[in-house]
GUMIRO-707490 format. One record per residue (C-alpha): y, z, x; residue in three letters. Coordinates in steps of 0.25 Angstrom, whole numbers, plus 5000, padded with zeros to 4 digits. Example, Ala and Ser with C-alpha at 12.3 -4.5 7.8 and 13.67 -1.06 7.14 Angstrom:
498250315049ALA
499650295055SER
END
This chain:
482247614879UNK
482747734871UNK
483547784884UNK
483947734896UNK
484047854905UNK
483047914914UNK
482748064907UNK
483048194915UNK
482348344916UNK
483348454914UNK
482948604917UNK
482848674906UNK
483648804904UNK
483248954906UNK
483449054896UNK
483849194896UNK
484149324887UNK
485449394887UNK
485849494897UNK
486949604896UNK
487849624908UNK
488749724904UNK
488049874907UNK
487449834921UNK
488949774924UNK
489749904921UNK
488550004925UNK
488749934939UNK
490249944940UNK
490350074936UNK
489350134945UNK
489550044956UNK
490949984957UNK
491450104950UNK
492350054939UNK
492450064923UNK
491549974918UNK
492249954908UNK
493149874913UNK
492149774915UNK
491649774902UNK
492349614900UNK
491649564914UNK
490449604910UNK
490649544896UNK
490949404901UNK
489649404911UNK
488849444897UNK
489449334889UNK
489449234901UNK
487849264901UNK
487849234887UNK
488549084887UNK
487349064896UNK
486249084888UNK
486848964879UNK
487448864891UNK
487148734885UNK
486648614895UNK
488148554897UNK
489048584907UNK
489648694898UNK
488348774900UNK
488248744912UNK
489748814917UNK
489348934909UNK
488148944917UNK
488748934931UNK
489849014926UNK
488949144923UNK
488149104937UNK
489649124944UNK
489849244938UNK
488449294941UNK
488849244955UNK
490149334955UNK
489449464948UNK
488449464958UNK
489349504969UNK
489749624962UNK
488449644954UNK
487149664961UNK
486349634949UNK
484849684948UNK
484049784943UNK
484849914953UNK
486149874949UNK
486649784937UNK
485449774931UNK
485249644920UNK
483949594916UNK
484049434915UNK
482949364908UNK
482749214911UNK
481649124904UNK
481049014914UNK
481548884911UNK
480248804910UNK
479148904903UNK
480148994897UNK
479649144905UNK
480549264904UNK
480949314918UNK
482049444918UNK
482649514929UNK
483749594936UNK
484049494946UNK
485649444944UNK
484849294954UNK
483949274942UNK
485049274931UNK
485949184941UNK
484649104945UNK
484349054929UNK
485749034927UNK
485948924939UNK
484548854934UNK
485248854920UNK
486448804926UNK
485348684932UNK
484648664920UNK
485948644915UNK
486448534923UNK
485148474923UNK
485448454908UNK
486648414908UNK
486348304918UNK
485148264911UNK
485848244898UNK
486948154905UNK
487148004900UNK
486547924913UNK
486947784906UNK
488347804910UNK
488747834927UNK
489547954921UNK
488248024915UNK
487347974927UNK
488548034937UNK
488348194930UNK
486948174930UNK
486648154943UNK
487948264947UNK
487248384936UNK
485748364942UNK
486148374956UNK
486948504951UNK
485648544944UNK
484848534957UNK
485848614964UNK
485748724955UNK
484448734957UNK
484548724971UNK
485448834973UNK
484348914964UNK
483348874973UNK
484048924985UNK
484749054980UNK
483749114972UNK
482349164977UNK
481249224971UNK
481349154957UNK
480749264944UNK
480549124936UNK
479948994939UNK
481048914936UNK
481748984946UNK
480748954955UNK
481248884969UNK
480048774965UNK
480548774952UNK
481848774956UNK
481848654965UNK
481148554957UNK
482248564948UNK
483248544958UNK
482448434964UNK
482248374948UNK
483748364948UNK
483848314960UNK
482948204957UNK
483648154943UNK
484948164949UNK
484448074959UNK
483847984947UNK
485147984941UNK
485847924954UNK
484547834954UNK
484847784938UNK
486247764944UNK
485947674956UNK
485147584946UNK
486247574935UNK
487147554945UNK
486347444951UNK
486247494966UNK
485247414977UNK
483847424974UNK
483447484987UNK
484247594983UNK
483847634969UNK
482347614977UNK
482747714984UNK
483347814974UNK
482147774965UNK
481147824978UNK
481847954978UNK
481647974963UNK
480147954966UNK
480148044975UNK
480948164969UNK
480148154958UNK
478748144964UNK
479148274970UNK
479648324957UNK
478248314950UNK
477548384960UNK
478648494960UNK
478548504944UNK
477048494944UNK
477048614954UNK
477948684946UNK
477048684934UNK
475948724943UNK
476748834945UNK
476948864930UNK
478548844931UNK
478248764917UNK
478948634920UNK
478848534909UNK
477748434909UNK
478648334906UNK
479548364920UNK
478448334926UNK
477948214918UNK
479448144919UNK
479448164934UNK
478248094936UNK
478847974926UNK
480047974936UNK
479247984946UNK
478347844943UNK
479747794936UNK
480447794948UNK
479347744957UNK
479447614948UNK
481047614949UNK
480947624964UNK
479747524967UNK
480647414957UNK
481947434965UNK
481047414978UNK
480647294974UNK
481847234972UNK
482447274987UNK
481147234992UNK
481547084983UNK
482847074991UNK
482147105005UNK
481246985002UNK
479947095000UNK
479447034989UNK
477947074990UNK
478447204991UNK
479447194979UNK
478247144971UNK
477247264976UNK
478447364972UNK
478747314957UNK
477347324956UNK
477347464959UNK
478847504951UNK
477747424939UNK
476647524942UNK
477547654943UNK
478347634931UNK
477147594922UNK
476547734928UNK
477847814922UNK
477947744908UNK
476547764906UNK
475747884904UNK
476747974910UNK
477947924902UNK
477047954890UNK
476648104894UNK
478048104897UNK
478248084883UNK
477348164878UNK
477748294887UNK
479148274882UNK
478748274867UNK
477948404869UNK
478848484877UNK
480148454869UNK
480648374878UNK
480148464891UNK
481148574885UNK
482148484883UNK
482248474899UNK
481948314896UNK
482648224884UNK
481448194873UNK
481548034876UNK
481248074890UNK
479748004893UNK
480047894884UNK
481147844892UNK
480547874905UNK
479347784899UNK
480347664895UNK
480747664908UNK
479547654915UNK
479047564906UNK
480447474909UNK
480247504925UNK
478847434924UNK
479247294915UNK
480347294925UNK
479447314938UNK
478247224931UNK
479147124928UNK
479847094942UNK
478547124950UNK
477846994942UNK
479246914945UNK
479046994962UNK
477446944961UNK
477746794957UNK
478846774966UNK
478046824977UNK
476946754975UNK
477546614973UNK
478646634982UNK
478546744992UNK
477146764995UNK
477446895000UNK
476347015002UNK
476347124991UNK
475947234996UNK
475247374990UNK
475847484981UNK
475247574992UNK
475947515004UNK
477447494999UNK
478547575009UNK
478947705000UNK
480447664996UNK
481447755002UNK
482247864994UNK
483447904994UNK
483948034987UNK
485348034980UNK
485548174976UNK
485748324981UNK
485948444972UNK
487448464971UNK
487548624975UNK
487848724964UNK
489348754971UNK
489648624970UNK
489248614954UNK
490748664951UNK
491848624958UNK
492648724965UNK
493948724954UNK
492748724943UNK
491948834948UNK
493048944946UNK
493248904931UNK
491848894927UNK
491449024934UNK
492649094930UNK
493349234936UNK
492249334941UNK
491949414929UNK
491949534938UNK
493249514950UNK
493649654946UNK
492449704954UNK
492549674969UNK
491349734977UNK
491749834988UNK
491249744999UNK
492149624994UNK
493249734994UNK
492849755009UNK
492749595012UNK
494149605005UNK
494849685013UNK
494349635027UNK
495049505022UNK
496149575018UNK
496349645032UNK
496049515039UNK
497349445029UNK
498049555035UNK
497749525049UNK
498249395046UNK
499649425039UNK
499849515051UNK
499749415061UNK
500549305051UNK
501749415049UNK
501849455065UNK
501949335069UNK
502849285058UNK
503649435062UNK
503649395076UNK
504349275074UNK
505449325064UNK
505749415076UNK
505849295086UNK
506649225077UNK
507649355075UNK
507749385090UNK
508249255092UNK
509149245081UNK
509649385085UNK
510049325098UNK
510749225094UNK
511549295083UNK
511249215074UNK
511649165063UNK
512549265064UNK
513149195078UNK
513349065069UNK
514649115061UNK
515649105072UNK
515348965074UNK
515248945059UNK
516748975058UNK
517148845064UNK
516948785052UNK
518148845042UNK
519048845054UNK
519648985052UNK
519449155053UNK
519449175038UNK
518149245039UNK
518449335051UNK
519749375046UNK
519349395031UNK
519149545027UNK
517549555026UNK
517149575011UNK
516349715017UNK
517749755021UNK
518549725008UNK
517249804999UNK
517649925010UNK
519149925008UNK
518949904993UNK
517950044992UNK
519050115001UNK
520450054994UNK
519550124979UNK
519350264986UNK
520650274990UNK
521250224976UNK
522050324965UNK
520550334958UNK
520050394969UNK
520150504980UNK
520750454993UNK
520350515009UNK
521850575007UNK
521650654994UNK
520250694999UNK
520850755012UNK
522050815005UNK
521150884996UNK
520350935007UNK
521550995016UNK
521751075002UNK
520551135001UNK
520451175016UNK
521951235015UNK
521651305002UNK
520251365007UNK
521151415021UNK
522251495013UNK
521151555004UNK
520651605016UNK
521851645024UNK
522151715009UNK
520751795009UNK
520951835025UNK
522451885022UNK
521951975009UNK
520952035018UNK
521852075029UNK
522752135020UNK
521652195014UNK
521152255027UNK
522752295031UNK
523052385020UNK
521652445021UNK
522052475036UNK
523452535031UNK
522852625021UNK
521652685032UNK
522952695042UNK
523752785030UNK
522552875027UNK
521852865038UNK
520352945037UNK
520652965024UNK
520652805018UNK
519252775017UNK
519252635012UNK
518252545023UNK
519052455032UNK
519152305027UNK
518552245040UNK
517152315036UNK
517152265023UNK
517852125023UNK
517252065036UNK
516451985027UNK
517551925019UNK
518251885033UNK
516951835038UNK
516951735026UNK
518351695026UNK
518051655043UNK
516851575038UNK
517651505028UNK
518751475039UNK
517751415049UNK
517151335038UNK
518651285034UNK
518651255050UNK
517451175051UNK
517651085040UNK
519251065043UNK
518451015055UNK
517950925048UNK
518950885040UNK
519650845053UNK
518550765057UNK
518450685044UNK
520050665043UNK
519950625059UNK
518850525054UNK
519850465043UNK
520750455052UNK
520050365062UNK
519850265050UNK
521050295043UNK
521750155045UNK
520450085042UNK
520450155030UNK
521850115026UNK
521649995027UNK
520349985019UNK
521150055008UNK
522149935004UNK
520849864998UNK
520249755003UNK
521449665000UNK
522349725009UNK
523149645019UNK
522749755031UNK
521449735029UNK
521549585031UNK
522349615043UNK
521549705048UNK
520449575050UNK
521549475054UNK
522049565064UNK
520549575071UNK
520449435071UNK
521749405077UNK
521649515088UNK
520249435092UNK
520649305091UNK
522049375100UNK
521149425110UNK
520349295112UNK
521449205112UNK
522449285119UNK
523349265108UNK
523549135108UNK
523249095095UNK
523549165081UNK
522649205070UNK
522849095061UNK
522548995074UNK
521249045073UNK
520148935073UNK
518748965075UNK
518348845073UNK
519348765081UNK
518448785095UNK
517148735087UNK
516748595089UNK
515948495081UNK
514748525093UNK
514748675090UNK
514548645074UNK
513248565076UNK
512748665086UNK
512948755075UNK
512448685065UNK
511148685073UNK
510948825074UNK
511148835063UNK
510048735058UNK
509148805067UNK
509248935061UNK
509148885048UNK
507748805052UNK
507348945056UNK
507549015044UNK
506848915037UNK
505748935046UNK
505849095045UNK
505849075031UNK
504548985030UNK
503749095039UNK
504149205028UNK
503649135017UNK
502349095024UNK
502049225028UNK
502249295014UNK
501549165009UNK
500449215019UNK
500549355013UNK
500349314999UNK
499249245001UNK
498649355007UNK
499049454998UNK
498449364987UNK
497149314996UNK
496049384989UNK
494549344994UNK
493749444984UNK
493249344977UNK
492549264989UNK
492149384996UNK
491449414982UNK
490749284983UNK
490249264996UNK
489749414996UNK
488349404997UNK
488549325009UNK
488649405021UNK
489649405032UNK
490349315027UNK
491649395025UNK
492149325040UNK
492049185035UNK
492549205022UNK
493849295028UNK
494149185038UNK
494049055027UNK
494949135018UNK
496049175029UNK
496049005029UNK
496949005022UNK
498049085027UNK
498148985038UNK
499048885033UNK
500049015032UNK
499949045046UNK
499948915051UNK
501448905044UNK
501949035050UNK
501448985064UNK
502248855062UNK
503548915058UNK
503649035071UNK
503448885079UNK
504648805073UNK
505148945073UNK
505148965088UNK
505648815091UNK
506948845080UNK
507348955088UNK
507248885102UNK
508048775095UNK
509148885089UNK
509148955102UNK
509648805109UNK
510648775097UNK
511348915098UNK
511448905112UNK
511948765113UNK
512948835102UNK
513548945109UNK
513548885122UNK
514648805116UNK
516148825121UNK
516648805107UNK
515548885102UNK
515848995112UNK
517348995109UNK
517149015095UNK
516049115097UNK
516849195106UNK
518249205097UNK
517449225082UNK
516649335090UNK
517949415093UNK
518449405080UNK
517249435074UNK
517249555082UNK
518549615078UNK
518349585063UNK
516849665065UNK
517749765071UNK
518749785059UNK
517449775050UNK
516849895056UNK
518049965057UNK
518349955041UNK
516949975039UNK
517050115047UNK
518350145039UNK
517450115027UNK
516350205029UNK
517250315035UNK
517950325023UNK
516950355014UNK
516550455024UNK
517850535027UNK
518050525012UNK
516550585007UNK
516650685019UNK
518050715013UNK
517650744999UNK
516550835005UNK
517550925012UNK
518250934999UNK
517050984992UNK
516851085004UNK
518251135003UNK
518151144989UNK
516851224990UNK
517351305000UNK
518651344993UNK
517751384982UNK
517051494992UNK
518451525000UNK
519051544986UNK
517851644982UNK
518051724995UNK
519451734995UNK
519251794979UNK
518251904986UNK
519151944995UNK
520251954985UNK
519552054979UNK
519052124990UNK
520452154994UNK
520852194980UNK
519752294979UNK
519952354993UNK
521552364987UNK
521052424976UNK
520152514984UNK
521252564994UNK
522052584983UNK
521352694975UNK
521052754990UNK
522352764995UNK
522952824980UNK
521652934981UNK
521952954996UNK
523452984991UNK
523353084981UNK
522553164989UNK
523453164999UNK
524253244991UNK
523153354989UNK
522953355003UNK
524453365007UNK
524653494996UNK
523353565003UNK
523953545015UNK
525253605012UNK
524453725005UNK
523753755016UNK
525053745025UNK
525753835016UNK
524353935016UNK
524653935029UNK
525953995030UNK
525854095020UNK
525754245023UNK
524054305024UNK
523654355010UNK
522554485006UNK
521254445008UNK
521054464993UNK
522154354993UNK
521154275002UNK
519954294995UNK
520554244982UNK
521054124990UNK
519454094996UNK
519154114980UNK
520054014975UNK
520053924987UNK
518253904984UNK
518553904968UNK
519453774972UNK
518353714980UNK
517253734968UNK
518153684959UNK
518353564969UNK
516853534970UNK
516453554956UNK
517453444951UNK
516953364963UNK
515653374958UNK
515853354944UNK
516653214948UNK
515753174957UNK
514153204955UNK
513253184965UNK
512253084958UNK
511853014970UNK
512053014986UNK
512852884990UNK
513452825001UNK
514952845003UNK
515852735001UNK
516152695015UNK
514652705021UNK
513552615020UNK
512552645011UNK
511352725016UNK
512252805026UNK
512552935027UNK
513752975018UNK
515153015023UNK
515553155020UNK
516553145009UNK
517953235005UNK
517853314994UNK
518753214987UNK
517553094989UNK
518453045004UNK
517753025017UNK
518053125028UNK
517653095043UNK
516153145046UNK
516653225056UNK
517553325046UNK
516253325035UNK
515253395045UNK
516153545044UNK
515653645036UNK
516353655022UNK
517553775020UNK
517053905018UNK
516953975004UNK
516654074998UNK
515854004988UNK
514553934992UNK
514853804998UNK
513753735003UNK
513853675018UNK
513953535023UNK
512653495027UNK
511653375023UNK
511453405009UNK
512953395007UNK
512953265012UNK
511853215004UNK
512453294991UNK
513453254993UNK
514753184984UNK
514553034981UNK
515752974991UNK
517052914983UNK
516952744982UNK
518052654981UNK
518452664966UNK
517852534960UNK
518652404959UNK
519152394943UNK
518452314932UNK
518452174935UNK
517852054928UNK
516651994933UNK
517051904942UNK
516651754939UNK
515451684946UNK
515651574954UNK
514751474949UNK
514551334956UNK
513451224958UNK
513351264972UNK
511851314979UNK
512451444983UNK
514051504977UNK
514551634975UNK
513451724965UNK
513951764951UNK
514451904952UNK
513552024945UNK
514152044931UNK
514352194934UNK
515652254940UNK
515652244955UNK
516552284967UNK
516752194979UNK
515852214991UNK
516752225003UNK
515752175012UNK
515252075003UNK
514551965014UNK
514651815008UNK
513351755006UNK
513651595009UNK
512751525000UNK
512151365003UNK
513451315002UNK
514951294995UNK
514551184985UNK
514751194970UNK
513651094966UNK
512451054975UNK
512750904975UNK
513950954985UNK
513850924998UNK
514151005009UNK
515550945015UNK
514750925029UNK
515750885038UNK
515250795052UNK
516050755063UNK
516250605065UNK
515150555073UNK
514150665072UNK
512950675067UNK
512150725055UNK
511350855062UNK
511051005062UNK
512551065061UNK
512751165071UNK
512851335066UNK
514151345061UNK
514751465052UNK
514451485038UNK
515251395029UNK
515751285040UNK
516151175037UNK
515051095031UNK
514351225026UNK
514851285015UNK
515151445016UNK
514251525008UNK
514951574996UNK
514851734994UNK
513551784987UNK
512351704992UNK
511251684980UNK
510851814975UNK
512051884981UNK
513051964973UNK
514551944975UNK
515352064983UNK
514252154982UNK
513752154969UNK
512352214974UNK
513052344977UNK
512952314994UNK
513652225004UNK
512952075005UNK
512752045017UNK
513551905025UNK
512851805025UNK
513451705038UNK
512551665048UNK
512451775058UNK
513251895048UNK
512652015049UNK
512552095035UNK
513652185033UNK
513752335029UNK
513452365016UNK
514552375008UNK
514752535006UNK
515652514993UNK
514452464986UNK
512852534986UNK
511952484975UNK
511252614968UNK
510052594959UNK
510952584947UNK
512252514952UNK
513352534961UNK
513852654964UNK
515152614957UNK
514452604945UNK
END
């Protein structure tokens, strides 16, 4: 016998052309997702090529992964592709597998559908081509043609309406059943090398019969149906039809032997003797012949295939022959027993030993991830799994709330009882006992050493002390009162000799009275008293707030080494210590621990446990929760909600398996608030047990007081601490006020230095005009006196007096008029511009209204009266004589928002009435502050209305922005106080198209 083994049918493979994916793949997800489809260009290169390994899968295991790994990824694609002919349109072209017929469509079912009969034919061949003759090679037969018949089960049941006959359901489940039945040949080969009871392999040789009877008729149909089935299928199943029939009657016979049935045994071996002559004879031969002819049926059966089955058969009737003549002669000389028809023997019984295995089940779960790989496309998640996604997201949510709330809720539970207790804080006066001494409550806390070290460096020789500060201060503040005291003395002296001079000429001194026109400067220098006021105020306050820390501060000062800051602690415990003990026992006979007894220190000790064990438990909730947290925050189900979506409502049963899994998290959080819960009722015990102590109540009543004082001298230095950086920042502020300010004052006191001299200078030239005509006046007076004693002269006499008396006055006028043209009509010097004008003297002097209104002297020449014309015709009235040639005065510059404007380069008098403009503030530079002073205690708010320039306000300097200094514009700038009405403008000064009028 060339070869011992049965031969198997494999299916054979269907063929197909090459297909392109890329443009139907990127035309989709540009128009659909909405995406560069370029960057996809890779995907849809490895779905191309994956295609491709297809086409060449050999019939091994290789071929087959690559098959099923294309199948996945077909799987995966279809749930973010609907591929057919209105969407991503491919044409696959498949040839049937038996009469080679070329069937194309659009359909992405068909391409899958071929590919998992591929993948069967596969695993058909690779079982076929296994070595039986070992258990190893008959254990991977019998596994691959059960997974063979699964595959094309699964075919069978999840794709209808087949375009080819090999993908027919008819088609389809004969091969599945023609798997089944040589798995099933394979166990049957198995049980008879391995010897097993005869009844059995009867059995498992009846079912053979069977499956394959049913076999022929399915294949015969199929041909009628023009599938194109080999001939020699069908020729090899009816050999192993009639093979089996033999094999099953010849195990038969030797049960019915051992059941003592020995006419039966003899009818049955002549039956196995009449079946098997059938299958090695004339249809072993056209077996033969079929498989010569067809090329070995398509290589779907090995080329020694009918002769092997015909060796076997012919094997299986010697063998039946054989023992049926030994069966005959035994019962006729011994048992005598009845033999009965072929016709009458009871059908043996069968008994089926396979099942497909089912395609999920052809990989094992760890396998199936590595031979499908990553999803080509997990870049592309279909809006509905977004959806899907986010309800599971939401529902994670629901759960971390709950989880967190209930582990928030015991936090606070455990924290309120804590905060009753005072614990662990309420532990440290029984944990004193231990070093039996009051080192710690009478040591200088390391909080109080870093304070008196920071105080003793700012009130070293490197830096500024409180003292220098406020001795600077008081300097400034006196300084800025004798400047003003300096300006207010110059202007009532001023203002006295003005007065004098108007008293010795009466009518005739016409300067104006200082109180009109130096209101503004008294106004000023007021302002800047009651600002000087308000911030002496406080000064008070802040010097009143060193004071009440003063000592503290001394003491700080020494450095943190200092024996009076030592004291200072020592002094507070001995006083509490005193006070409890009634003085009975000194500092050093201080024991804390002396009152404590051995009892007291295990209670302590088992409080202390417990709230260890508690922290331990608070510790393992916390990482269990954020454990909880991160696995939420990494818990993504894309991937799953991709899969099962074409399954409908199953969003539910797949959110409530996947929340599974947070369960053990919660189950943990719930056992720690319980061991939680009993901790703190077995803390609660412990401390109460412990305070309820008398030793423990001693010792908690005398370290309480002590602590109590040593807090008290604590917050005490700490005060003094804070205060002094206070006094001394609020100190250095007033300085830069009063140094601001003394920059103001001195300005003002320079304005109204020169205001006085120019009213000196002023009354002077007035009182020297005034003088020498005095003298005319006198000399005319004593010539008429004398006129009027003389004796009555000729009227010719008189007459030639008239003539020379009107000759005078021509004479007079003409060299008036030649000194004094009339080139424009202006204001006198002591009205307001815009008022009528004073009549004036001949000389240019003011007389009183009253005396202007007569009619001039008589004349003989033509005098013209007064009247309107005159007034308006009338001399331009005499000004103050201009002040000399001065330099331009310097401008004050500064960094300030708002100082004194620069001066106009071109000479200028001072305007008397000159009203100070106060601009924003004092400062030199804006990143000066104001020096805000507050009284201790009060609050930060609204200030209440208070004069300009208070203290906290700086005054305005003169000349706001835009303003000229002392008149520069030509008129009187008006105040510019809260409340100050503008003044009259200044009469010594009216700008004219073309300049002043002392231009």
């Amino acid at each position: 016998m060339a070869q011992s083994q049965i031969p198997f049918l494999s299916v054979p493979f269907k063929r197909t052309t090459d297909v392109d994916w890329t443009y139907p793949l990127k035309h989709y997800i540009a128009h659909v997702y909405q995406e560069d489809p370029e960057k996809y260009s890779e995907e849809a290169y490895t779905l191309n090529r994956l295609r491709q390994d297809t086409r060449g899968a050999g019939k091994d295991l290789t071929g087959r992964d690559l098959l099923y790994r294309y199948f996945g990824q077909l799987e995966l694609l279809d749930l973010r592709f609907p591929v057919d002919e209105r969407n991503v349109k491919v044409l696959f072209n498949w040839y049937d597998a038996f009469d080679g017929r070329a069937i194309a469509q659009y359909s992405l079912a068909y391409e899958k559908a071929s590919i998992l009969f591929n993948i069967g034919a596969t695993l058909s061949a690779i079982a076929a081509s296994q070595n039986r003759a070992e258990a190893e090679g008959r254990k991977k037969t019998f596994h691959f043609f059960q997974a063979a018949a699964g595959i094309f089960q699964y075919i069978n049941d999840n794709f209808l309406h087949a375009p080819s006959q090999d993908l027919s359901r008819e088609t389809v489940k004969m091969l599945c059943d023609l798997m089944l039945a040589q798995a099933h040949e394979c166990f049957l080969e198995s049980s008879i090398r391995e010897k097993k009871r005869d009844g059995l392999v009867a059995k498992l040789a009846s079912h053979a019969v069977w499956v394959y009877g049913n076999l022929v008729d399915a294949m015969q149909d199929a041909v009628a149906r023009g599938v194109g089935v080999e001939k020699a299928w069908v020729t090899l199943c009816q050999v192993k039809h009639k093979y089996y029939q033999a094999l099953a009657q010849q195990h038969k016979a030797v049960f019915c032997e051992s059941e003592k049935q020995f006419g039966e045994q003899v009818a049955r071996l002549l039956a196995s003797e009449g079946a098997a002559k059938e299958a090695s004879g004339k249809l072993a031969t056209t077996l033969i012949n079929q498989i010569q002819s067809s090329n070995h049926a398509n290589g779907t059966i090995p080329a020694d295939g009918g002769i092997v089955m015909q060796e076997l058969a012919k094997s299986m009737a010697a063998t039946s022959k054989e023992k049926g003549a030994a069966a005959t002669r035994d019962n006729d000389m011994i048992y005598h027993d009845t033999v009965p028809q072929e016709s009458i023997l009871t059908p043996i019984d069968r008994l089926k030993a396979v099942k497909s295995i089912p395609m999920s089940e052809l990989y094992s779960q760890n396998d199936i991830g590595k031979v499908i790989g990553p999803d080509i496309f997990a870049r592309l998640v279909p809006l509905s799994v977004h959806e899907s996604a986010s309800m599971y997201s939401e529902e994670k949510a629901k759960l971390l709330r709950t989880e967190s709330e209930r582990c928030e809720l015991a936090e606070a539970e455990l924290k309120t009882s804590l905060e009753y207790m005072n614990l662990p804080g309420s532990l440290d006066k029984f944990r004193k006992q231990e070093d039996q001494s009051l080192d710690e409550l009478i040591s200088v806390p390391k909080d109080v050493k870093t304070w008196s070290d920071e105080i003793a460096i700012e009130e070293s020789a490197t830096r500024t002390s409180i003292q220098e500060i406020v001795q600077t201060l008081e300097g400034f503040k006196r300084h800025a009162i004798q400047k003003l005291d300096n300006a207010t003395l110059g202007l009532d002296q001023e203002m006295h000799e003005c007065e004098k001079m108007r008293v010795k000429f009466s009518d005739l001194w016409t300067q104006q009275p200082s109180a009109q026109i130096a209101g503004d400067f008294r106004r000023d220098i007021k302002n800047h008293r009651q600002t000087l006021e308000q911030a002496s105020k406080s000064d008070d306050d802040i010097l009143r707030r060193r004071d009440t820390v003063s000592k503290d501060i001394d003491i700080l000062k020494k450095g943190s080494k200092s024996s009076d800051l030592e004291r200072a602690f020592t002094e507070s415990a001995s006083a509490a210590f005193v006070s409890s003990q009634n003085a009975a026992e000194s500092l050093l006979d201080l024991d804390m621990g002396s009152a404590a007894s051995g009892d007291m220190k295990a209670k302590v000790k088992k409080v202390e446990s417990t709230l260890e064990k508690l922290r331990n438990i608070e510790s393992e909730r916390k990482e269990t929760l954020n454990d909880l947290r991160q696995r939420a925050m990494d818990d993504d189900i894309s991937n799953v909600l991709i899969l099962n979506k074409k399954t409908s409502n199953v969003e539910q049963q797949i959110f409530t398996a996947e929340l599974e899994k947070y369960k053990p998290y919660q189950h943990r959080i719930s056992a720690t608030i319980q061991q939680q819960q009993q901790i703190i009722r077995e803390l609660t015990d412990a401390f109460k047990a412990l305070v309820e102590d008398k030793d423990a109540e001693k010792l908690q009543k005398r370290y309480t007081q002590v602590d109590q004082r040593r807090q008290a001298v604590i917050a005490r230095f700490n005060t003094a601490f804070t205060e002094y950086f206070k006094i001394k920042e609020d100190l250095n502020k007033g300085v830069q006020f009063y140094s601001n300010a003394m920059d103001v004052i001195e300005s003002l006191c320079g304005n109204v230095q020169r205001f006085v001299q120019e009213r000196d200078q002023e009354r002077r030239q007035l009182a020297e005009k005034l003088e020498s005509e005095q003298s005319v006046r006198e000399q005319e007076l004593l010539k008429k006196k004398i006129d009027s004693y003389g004796p009555s002269a000729p009227s010719m006499e008189s007459d030639n007096m008239a003539q020379l008396t009107n000759q005078a006055r021509l004479m007079s006028l003409s060299t008036s008029s030649a000194a004094n043209p009339p080139a424009f009509n202006a204001p006198t010097s002591y009205q307001s511009y815009g008022q009528p004008p004073t009549p004036t003297t001949a000389s240019g002097f003011q007389q009183p209204y009253a005396q202007s209104q007569g009619p001039p002297p008589p004349s003989n020449i033509p005098y013209q009266p007064y009247n309107t014309s005159y007034q308006q015709q009338q001399q331009p009235p005499m000004l103050p004589p201009k002040p000399p040639q001065q330099q331009m005065q310097p401008q004050f510059t500064s960094s300030a928002p708002v100082s004194y404007p620069p001066q106009q380069p071109q000479q200028q008098s001072y305007s008397y009435n000159a009203a100070p403009n106060y601009g924003d503030n004092y400062y030199r530079s804006p990143a000066q502050q104001p020096y805000a002073y507050q009284a201790p205690g009060s609050t930060v708010g609204p200030a209440p209305p208070a004069p300009p320039g208070t203290y906290g306000q700086a005054p305005q300097p003169y000349g706001g922005p835009g303003q000229q200094p002392y008149g520069a514009s030509g008129q009187q700038q008006a105040y510019a106080s809260p409340g100050q009405q503008p003044q009259q403008q200044n009469p010594y000064w009216q700008q004219g198209r073309n300049g002043s009028l002392l231009d």
